[in-house]
C-alpha positions as CSV (number, residue, x, y, z in Angstrom):
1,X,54.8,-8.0,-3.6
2,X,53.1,-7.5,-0.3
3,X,50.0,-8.1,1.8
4,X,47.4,-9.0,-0.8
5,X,45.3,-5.9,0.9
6,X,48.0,-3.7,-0.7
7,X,47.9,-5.1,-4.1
8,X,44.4,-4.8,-4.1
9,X,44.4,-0.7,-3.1
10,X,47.7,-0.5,-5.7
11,X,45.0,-1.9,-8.8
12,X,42.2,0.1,-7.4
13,X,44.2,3.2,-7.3
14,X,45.7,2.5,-10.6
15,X,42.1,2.0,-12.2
16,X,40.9,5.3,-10.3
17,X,43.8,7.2,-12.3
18,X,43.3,5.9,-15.4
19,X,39.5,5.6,-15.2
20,X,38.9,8.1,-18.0
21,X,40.2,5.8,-20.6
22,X,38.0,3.1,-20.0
23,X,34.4,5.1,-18.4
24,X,32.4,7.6,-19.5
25,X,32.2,9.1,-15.8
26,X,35.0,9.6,-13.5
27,X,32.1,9.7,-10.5
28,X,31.4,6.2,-11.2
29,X,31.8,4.1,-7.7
30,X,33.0,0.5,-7.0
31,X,30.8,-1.8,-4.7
32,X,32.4,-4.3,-2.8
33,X,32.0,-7.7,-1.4
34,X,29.0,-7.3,0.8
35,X,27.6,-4.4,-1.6
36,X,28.0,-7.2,-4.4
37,X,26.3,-9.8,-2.4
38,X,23.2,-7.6,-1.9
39,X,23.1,-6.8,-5.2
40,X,22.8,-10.1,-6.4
41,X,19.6,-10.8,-3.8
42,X,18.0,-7.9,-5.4
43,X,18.9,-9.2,-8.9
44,X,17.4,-13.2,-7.8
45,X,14.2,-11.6,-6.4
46,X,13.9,-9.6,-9.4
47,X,14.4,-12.5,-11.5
48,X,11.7,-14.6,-9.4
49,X,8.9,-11.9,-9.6
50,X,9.4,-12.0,-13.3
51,X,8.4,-15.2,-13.3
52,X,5.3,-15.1,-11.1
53,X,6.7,-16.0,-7.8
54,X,7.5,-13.8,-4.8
55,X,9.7,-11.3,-4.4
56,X,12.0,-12.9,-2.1
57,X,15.1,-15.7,-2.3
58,X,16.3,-18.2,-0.3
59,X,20.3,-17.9,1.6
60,X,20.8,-21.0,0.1
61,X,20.2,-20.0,-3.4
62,X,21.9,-16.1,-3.2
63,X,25.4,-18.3,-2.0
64,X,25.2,-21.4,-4.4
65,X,24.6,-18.4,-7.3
66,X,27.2,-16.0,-6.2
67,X,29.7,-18.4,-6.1
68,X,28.8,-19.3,-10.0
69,X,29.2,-15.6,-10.7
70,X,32.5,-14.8,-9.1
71,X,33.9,-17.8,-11.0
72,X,31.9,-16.8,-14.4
73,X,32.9,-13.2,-14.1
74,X,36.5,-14.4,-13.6
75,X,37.0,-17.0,-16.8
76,X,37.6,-19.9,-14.1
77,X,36.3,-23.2,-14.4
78,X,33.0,-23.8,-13.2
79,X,31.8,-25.5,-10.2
80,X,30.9,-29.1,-10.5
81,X,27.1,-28.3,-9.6
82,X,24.7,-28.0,-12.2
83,X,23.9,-24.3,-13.7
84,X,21.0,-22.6,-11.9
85,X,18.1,-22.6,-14.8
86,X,17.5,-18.5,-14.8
87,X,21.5,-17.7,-14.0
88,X,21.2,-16.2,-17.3
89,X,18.7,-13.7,-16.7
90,X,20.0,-13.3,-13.1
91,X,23.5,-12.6,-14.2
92,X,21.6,-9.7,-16.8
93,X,19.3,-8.0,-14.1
94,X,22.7,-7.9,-12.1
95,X,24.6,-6.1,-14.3
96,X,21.8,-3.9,-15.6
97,X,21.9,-2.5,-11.8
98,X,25.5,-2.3,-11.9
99,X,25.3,0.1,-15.4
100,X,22.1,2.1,-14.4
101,X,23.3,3.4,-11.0
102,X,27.2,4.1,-12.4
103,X,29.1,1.8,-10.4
104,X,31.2,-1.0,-11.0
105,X,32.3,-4.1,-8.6
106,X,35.6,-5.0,-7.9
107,X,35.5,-8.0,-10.7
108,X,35.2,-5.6,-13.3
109,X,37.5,-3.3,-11.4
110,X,40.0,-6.2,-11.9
111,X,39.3,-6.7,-16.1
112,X,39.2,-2.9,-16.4
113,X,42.4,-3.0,-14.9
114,X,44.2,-5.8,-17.3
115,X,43.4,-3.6,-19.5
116,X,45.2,-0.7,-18.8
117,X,48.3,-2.5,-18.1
118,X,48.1,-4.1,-21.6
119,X,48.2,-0.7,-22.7
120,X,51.0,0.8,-20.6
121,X,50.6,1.2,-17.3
122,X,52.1,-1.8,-14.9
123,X,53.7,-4.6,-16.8
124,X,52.5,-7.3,-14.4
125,X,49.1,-7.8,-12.3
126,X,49.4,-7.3,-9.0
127,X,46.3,-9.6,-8.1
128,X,45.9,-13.2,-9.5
129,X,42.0,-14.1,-10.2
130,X,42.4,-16.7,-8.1
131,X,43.2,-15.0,-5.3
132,X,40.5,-12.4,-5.6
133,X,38.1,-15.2,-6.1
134,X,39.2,-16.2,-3.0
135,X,39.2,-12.5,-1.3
136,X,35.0,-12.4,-2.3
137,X,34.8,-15.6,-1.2
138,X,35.8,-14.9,2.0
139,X,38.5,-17.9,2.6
140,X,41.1,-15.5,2.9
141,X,43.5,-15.8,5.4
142,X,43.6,-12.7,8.1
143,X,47.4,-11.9,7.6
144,X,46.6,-11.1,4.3
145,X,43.6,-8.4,4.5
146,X,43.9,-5.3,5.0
147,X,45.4,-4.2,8.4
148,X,42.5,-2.2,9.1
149,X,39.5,-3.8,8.1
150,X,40.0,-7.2,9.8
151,X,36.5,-7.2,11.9
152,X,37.5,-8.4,15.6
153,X,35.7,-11.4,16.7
154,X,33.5,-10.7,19.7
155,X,33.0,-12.8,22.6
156,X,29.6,-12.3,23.8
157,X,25.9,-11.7,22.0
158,X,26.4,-8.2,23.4
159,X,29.1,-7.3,21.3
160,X,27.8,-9.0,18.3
161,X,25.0,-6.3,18.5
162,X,27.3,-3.7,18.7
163,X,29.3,-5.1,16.2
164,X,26.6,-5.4,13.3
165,X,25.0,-1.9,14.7
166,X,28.3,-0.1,14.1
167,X,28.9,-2.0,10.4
168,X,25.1,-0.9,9.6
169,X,26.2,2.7,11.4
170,X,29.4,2.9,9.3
171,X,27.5,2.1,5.9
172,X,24.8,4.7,6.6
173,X,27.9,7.3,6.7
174,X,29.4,6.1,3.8
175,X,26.3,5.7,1.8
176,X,25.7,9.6,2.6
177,X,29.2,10.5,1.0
178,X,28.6,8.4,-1.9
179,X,25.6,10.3,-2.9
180,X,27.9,13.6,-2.7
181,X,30.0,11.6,-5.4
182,X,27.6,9.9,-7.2
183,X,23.9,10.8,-6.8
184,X,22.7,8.0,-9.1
185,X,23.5,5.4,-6.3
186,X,20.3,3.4,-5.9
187,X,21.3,1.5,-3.1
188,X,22.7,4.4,-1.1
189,X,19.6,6.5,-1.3
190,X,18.0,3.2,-0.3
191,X,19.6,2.8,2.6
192,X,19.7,6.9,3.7
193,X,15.9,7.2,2.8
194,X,14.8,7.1,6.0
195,X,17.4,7.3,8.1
196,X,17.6,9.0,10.7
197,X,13.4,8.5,10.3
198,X,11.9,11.1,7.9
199,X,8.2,9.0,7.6
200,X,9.2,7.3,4.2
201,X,9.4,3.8,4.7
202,X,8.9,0.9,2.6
203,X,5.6,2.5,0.7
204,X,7.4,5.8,-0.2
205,X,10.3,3.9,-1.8
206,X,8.1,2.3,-3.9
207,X,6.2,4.9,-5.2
208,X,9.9,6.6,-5.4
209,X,11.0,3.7,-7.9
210,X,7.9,3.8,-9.9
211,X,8.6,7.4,-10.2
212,X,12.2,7.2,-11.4
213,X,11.4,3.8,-13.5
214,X,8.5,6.1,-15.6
215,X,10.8,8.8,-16.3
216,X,14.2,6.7,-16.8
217,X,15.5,8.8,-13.5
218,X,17.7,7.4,-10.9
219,X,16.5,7.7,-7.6
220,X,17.8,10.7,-6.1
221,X,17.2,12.5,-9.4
222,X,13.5,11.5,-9.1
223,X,13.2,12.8,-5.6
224,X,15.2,15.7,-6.6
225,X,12.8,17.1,-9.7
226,X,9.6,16.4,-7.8
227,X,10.6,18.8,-4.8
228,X,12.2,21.1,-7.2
229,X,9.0,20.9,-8.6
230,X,7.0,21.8,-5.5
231,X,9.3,24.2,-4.5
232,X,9.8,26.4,-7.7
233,X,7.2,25.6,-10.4
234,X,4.2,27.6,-11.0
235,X,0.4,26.6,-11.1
236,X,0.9,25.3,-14.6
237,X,4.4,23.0,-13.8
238,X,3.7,21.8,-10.6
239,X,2.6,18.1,-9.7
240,X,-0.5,17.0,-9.9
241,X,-2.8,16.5,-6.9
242,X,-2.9,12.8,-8.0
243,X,0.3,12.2,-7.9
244,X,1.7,9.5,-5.6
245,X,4.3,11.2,-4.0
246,X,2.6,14.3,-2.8
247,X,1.8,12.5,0.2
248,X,5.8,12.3,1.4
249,X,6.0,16.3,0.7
250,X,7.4,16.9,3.7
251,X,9.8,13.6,4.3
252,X,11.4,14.2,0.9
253,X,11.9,18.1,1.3
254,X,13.8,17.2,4.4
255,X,16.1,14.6,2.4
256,X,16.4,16.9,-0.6
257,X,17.1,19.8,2.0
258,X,19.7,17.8,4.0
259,X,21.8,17.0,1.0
260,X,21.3,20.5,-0.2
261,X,23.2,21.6,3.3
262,X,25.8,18.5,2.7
263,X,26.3,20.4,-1.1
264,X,26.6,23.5,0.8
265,X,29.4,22.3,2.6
266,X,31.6,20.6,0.0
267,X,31.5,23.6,-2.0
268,X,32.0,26.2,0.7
269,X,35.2,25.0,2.6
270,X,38.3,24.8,0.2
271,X,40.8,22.1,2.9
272,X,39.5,18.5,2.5
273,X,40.5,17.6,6.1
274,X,38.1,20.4,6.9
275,X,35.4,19.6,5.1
276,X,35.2,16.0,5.6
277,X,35.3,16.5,9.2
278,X,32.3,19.2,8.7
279,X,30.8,16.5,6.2
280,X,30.9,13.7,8.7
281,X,29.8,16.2,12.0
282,X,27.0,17.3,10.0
283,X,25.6,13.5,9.0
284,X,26.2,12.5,12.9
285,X,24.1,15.4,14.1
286,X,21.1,14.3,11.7
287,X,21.7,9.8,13.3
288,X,22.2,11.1,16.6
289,X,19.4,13.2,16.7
290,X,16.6,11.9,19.6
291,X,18.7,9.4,21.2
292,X,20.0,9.6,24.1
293,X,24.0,9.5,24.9
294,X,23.4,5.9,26.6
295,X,21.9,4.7,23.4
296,X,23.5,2.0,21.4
297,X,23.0,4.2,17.8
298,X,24.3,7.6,19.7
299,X,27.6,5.1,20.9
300,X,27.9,3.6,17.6
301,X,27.5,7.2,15.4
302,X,29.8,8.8,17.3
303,X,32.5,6.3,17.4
304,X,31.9,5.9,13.6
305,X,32.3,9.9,13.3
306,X,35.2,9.8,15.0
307,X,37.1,6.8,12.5
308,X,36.0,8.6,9.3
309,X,37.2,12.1,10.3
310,X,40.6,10.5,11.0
311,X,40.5,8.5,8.0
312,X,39.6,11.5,5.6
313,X,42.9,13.5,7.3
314,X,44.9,10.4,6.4
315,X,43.8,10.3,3.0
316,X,44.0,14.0,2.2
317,X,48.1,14.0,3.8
318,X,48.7,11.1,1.5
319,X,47.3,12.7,-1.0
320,X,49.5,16.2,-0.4
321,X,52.5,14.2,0.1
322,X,51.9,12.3,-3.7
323,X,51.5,15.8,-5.3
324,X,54.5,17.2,-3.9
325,X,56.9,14.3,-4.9
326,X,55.3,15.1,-8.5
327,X,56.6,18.7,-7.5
328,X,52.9,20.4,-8.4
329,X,50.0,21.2,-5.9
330,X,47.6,20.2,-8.0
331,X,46.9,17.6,-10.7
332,X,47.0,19.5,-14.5
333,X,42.9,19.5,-15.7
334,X,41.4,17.2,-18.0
335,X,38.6,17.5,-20.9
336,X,35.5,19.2,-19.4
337,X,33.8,16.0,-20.4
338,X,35.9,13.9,-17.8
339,X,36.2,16.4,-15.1
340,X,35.1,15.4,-11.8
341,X,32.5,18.4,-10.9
342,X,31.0,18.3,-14.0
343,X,27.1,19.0,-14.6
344,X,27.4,20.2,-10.7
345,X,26.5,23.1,-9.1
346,X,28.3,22.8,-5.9
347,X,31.7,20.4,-5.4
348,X,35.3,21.1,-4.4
349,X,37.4,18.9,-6.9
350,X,40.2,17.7,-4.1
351,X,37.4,17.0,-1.3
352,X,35.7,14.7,-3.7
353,X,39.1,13.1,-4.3
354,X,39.4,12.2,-0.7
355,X,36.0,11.0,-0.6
356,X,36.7,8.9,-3.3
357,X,39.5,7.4,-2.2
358,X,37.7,6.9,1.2
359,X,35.1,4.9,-0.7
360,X,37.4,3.0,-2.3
361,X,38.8,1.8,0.9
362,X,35.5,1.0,1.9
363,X,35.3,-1.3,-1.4
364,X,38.5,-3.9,-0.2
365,X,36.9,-3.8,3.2
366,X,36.8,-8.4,3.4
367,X,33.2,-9.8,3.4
368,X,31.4,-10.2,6.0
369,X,31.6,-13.8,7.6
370,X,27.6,-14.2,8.6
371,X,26.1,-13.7,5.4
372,X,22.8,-14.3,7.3
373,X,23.2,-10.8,9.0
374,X,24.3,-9.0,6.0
375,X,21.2,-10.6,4.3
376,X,18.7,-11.4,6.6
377,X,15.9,-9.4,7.5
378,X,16.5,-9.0,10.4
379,X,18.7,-6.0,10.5
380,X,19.2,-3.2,13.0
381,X,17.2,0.1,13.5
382,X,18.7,2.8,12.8
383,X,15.9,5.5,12.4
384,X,13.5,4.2,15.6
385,X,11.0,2.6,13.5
386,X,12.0,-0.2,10.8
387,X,15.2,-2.1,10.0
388,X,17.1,-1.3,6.9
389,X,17.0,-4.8,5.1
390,X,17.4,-3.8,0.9
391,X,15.2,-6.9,0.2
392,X,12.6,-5.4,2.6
393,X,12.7,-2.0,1.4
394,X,12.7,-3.0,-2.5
395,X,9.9,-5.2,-2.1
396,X,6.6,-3.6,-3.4
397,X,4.2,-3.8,-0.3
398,X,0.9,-6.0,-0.6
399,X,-2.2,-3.6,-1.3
400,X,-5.3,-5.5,0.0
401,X,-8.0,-5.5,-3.1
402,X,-10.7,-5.7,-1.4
403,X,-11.1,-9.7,-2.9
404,X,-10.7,-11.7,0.0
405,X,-12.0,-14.7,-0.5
406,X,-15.6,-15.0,1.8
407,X,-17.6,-17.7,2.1
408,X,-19.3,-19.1,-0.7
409,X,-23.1,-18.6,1.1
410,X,-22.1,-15.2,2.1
411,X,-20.8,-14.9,-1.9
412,X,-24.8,-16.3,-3.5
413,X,-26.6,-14.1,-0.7
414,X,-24.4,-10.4,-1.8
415,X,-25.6,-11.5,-5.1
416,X,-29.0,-12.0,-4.2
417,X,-29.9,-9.1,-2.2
418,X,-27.8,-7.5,-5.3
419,X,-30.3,-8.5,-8.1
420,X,-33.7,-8.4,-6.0
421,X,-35.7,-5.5,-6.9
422,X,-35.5,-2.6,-4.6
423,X,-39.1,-2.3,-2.8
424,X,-40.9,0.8,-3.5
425,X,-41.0,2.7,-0.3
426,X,-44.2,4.1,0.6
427,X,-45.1,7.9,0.3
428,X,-46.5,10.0,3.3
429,X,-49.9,10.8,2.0
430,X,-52.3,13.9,3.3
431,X,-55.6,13.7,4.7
432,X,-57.1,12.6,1.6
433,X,-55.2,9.3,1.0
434,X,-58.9,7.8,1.6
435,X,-59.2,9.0,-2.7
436,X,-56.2,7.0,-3.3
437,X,-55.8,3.6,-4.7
438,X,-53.1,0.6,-4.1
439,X,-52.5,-0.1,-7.8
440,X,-51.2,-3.5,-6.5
441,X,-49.1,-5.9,-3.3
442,X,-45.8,-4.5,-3.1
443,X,-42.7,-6.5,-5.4
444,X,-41.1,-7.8,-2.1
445,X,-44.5,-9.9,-1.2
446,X,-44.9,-11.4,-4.5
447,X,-40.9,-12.6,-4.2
448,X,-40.1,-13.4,-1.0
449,X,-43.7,-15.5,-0.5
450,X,-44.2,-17.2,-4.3
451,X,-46.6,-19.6,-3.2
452,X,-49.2,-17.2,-2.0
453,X,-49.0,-15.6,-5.6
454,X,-50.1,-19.1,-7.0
455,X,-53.5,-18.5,-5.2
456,X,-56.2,-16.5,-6.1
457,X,-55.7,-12.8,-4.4
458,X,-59.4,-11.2,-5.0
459,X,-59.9,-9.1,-2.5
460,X,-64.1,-8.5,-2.7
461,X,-65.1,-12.3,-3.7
462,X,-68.8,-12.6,-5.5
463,X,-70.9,-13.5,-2.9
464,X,-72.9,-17.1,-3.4
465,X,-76.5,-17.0,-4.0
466,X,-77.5,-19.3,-1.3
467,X,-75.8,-16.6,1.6
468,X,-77.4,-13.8,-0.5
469,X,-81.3,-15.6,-0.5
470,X,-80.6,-16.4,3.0
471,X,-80.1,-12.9,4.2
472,X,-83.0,-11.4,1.8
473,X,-85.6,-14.0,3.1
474,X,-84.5,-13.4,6.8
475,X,-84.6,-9.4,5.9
476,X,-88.2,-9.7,4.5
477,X,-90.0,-11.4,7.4
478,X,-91.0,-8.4,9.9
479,X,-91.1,-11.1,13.0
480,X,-87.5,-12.2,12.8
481,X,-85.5,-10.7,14.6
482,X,-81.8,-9.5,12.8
483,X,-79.5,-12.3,13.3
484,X,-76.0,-11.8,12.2
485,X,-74.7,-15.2,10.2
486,X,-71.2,-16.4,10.2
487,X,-71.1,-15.9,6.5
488,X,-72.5,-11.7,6.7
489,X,-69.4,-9.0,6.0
490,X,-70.2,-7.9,9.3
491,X,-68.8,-11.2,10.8
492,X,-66.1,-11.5,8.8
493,X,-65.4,-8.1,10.0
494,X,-65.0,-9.4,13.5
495,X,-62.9,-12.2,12.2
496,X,-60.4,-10.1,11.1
497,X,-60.5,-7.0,14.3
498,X,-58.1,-8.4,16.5
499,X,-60.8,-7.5,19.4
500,X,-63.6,-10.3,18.2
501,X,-62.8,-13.4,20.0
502,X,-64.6,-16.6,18.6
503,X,-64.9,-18.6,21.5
504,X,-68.1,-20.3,21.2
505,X,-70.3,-17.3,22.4
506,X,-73.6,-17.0,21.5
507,X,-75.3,-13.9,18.7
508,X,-76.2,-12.0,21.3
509,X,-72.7,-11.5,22.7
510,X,-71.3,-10.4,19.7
511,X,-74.2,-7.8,18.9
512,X,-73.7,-6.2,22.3
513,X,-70.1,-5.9,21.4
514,X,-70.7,-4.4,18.2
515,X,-72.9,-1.5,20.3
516,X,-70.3,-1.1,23.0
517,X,-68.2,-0.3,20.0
518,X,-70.3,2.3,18.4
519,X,-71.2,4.1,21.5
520,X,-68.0,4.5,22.1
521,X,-65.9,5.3,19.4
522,X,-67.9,7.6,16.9
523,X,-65.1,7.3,14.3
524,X,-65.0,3.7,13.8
525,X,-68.9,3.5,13.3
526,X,-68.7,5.4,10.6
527,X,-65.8,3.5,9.0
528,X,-68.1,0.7,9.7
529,X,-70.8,2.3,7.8
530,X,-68.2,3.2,5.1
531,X,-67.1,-0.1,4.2
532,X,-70.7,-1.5,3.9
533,X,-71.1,1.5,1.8
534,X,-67.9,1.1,0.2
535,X,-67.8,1.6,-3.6
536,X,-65.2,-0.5,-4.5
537,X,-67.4,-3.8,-3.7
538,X,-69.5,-5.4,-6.0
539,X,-73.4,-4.4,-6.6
540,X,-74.4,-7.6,-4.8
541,X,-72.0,-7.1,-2.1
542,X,-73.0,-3.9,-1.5
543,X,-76.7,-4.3,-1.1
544,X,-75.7,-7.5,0.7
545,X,-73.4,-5.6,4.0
546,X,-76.9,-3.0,3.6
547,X,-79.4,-5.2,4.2
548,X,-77.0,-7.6,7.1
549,X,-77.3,-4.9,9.4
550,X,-79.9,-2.7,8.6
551,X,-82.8,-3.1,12.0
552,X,-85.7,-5.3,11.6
553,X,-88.5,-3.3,10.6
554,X,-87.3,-0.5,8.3
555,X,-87.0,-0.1,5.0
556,X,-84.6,1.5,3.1
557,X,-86.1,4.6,0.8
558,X,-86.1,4.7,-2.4
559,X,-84.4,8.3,-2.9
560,X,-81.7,7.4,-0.5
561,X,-81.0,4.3,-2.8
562,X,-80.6,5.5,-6.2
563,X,-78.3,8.4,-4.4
564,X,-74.8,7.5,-5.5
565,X,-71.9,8.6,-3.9
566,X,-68.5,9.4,-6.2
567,X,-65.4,7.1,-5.0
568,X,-64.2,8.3,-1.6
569,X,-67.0,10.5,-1.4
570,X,-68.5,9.1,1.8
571,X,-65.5,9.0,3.6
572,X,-64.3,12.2,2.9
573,X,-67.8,13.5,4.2
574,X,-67.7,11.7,7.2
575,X,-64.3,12.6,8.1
576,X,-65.5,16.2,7.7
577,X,-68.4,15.7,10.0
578,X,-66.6,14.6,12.8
């Protein structure tokens, strides 16, 4: 036998062949290595946010696990560590991605192939499972890969850069043709989403997954129907205003659009060398697009253009050259069930043979060496704004709830000011609001200042009977003259102005200031008068405030005194008669 790079493409061409005897779909593409390993990180964060943890996983973990499932998947003896606790359900999240985006990794590429040569096809196997184990592994010796897929080992940080930039540029490319092949590729449309940038970053992608997990849709079929859906259905089958993904209208026309133009093209030009190159041209216009030719993405797309166009020329001669030493042009047609355009509107069958084959090449590419890189979030940007980490972009983003913890006395005072009673606010009342009545203090008083509602509150008190027989006897006598007492209304009317000042002065002071005051202001004398008057005070405190400042020697008729005024009456009157 040869290299072990050409066993390997002799069992993965075999198994392309014969692939109708053993799959359902002949579109159905193989991951490799690296595509396995990512995989498998998506399966173990899966797996962890299942079981209340975060959606993430550690290096460590991913490369202690995948080497228990390269040696499980090929009936070898186990490793002498102990089994991971969840490998179970790891191993079934794994392979549930495997089956709902139709493709198959090279380990079941190898058991799929056993079988046929049981059957008839080879009568030995070409490839040991030891030796694959060892190809995934990586531990491979360089002599033994593939002559054009050993990755050259760079001497500065410089080309490292360039180096991962051009593998991230060359999967971008490849992912694009795979969806031309196989549009229920999740992880390609992961990683073309949004690149070049189309405003549909990690948000979009996961209202895109809730979308396609809802209806049982892949991906691209979910992204497909709902533009379809904008674009075509009526009033009656369009999507609802609510709907999560009417906010990336114009991001996931473009996609949808693109790949519509990429259909256009595979169906339209009949040479495959042709059309690949168109193909590939077409895909570097869109990565290119706002960089500059000094950019590191513009040098890496076009050097990656430039490989795939001469690798799809290569493949489509070998592929003229096997069908002429058959002696026919063109391979004899099988079932409509296994054809490989079926259930497509656009797709010329030997373009999507070379494409194939292309991906298949891309399969037995050997792993990469730096797992962190391939893993790592740090990856490089391709579309000016985000990396393209998977982990990243499958990871649901964290919606703040508005539940941030606060502090607990900011917490009891919310609550408070939430349960207090809402103060009444007060009314703008017209020019007879003197008619009104204040049914009672206000709700805000009687909370916020208990211990004053523990006292008594009367505002009119009964007046005592000694002030009341001290103010008649000094009222009777014609020789004495008025003096105001501390305990008259009138004084505790000058308590309460804020223009009375008790500062030892003597009566008289205070009785000239009480003249000042009605000479001069009109208005508030007759208040004055009003409140002695005042209906709302007792009998005995209203004869009381009359007879306090009535002047000595007049007496108060008779008539004028068993005249009663209605409530508000006398205001209203004197308000009038200004």
């Amino acid at each position: 036998m040869g290299h072990l790079g050409d066993r390997l493409k002799l069992m993965v061409k075999t198994f392309r062949r014969e692939s109708h005897r053993v799959l359902d779909s002949e579109r159905t593409t193989i991951h490799g290595a690296d595509g396995m390993l990512m995989l498998l990180q998506l399966a173990m964060a899966e797996v962890n946010k299942q079981h209340g943890r975060e959606f993430k996983v550690d290096l460590s973990d991913v490369l202690m696990v995948w080497k228990y499932l390269l040696l499980d998947k090929l009936h070898l003896p186990p490793p002498s560590s102990a089994r991971l606790e969840n490998y179970d359900l790891i191993r079934e999240a794994y392979e549930s991605f495997l089956k709902r985006s139709n493709t198959v990794d090279l380990v079941d590429v190898f058991s799929m192939y056993k079988q046929l040569r049981i059957l008839h096809v080879d009568p030995e196997e070409p490839v040991s499972p030891i030796q694959l184990f060892e190809f995934l592994s990586g531990k491979m010796e360089s002599m033994d890969l593939p002559e054009s897929s050993v990755p050259s080992t760079p001497s500065s940080k410089a080309r490292t850069c360039s180096s991962q930039l051009k593998v991230a540029m060359r999967r971008v490319y490849c992912s694009y043709l795979s969806l031309l092949v196989n549009s229920k590729n999740d992880l390609a449309l992961a990683l073309t989403l949004d690149v070049p940038s189309r405003s549909l970053g990690q948000q979009a992608f996961t209202d895109i997954k809730h979308a396609g997990h809802n209806s049982t849709m892949s991906l691209f079929l979910a992204v497909t129907s709902f533009v379809r859906a904008i674009q075509l259905g009526g009033k009656g089958y369009a999507p609802a205003e609510s709907d999560p993904l009417r906010k990336y209208v114009k991001g996931l026309s473009d996609f949808v659009q693109f790949l519509d133009n990429l259909e256009e093209i595979l169906g339209e030009t009949p040479d495959p060398s042709v059309c690949g190159g168109r193909l590939v041209m077409a895909i570097r216009s869109a990565l290119v697009k706002g960089h500059s030719s000094a950019d590191q993405v513009h040098t890496a797309a076009e050097e990656t253009a430039k490989e795939l166009k001469e690798r799809i020329s290569q493949l489509h001669q070998v592929q003229k050259q096997t069908a002429n030493e058959r002696g026919t042009q063109i391979s004899p047609a099988r079932p409509k069930a296994h054809a490989v355009n079926h259930a497509t509107a656009y797709g010329g069958r030997d373009t999507v043979k070379v494409l194939m084959a292309l991906l298949d090449g891309e399969a037995l590419n050997p792993p990469c060496q730096n797992k962190a890189e391939l893993l790592s979030e740090d990856q490089p940007v391709l579309n000016g704004t985000e990396g393209t980490c998977i982990l990243t972009l499958f990871r649901s983003p964290e919606v703040t709830t508005g539940s941030s913890p606060e502090p607990l006395r900011n917490r009891v005072q919310s609550r408070a000011d939430l349960l207090k009673p809402k103060v009444r606010d007060r009314v703008v009342r017209s020019q007879f609001a003197c008619t009104y009545r204040d049914e009672e203090l206000p709700l805000n008083r009687v909370l916020e200042f208990p211990s004053t509602s523990q006292l008594p509150t009367c505002v009119h008190p009964a007046p005592k009977t000694q002030t009341t027989t001290a103010v008649d006897e000094e009222d009777c006598s014609p020789d004495s003259p008025a003096k105001p007492t501390s305990k008259s209304p009138g004084a505790a009317l000058r308590q309460k102005s804020g223009n009375a000042q008790n500062t030892g002065a003597g009566h008289g002071k205070r009785t000239s200031h009480i003249r000042v005051q009605s000479n001069g202001n009109k208005r508030k004398q007759v208040d004055s008068e009003q409140y002695e008057g005042s209906e709302n005070e007792p009998p005995e405190k209203k004869q009381m405030s009359k007879m306090s400042v009535k002047p000595p020697g007049r007496r108060v008729s008779k008539a004028s005194s068993k005249k009663k005024l209605i409530a508000g009456q006398g205001k209203l009157t004197s308000f009038f008669r200004v």
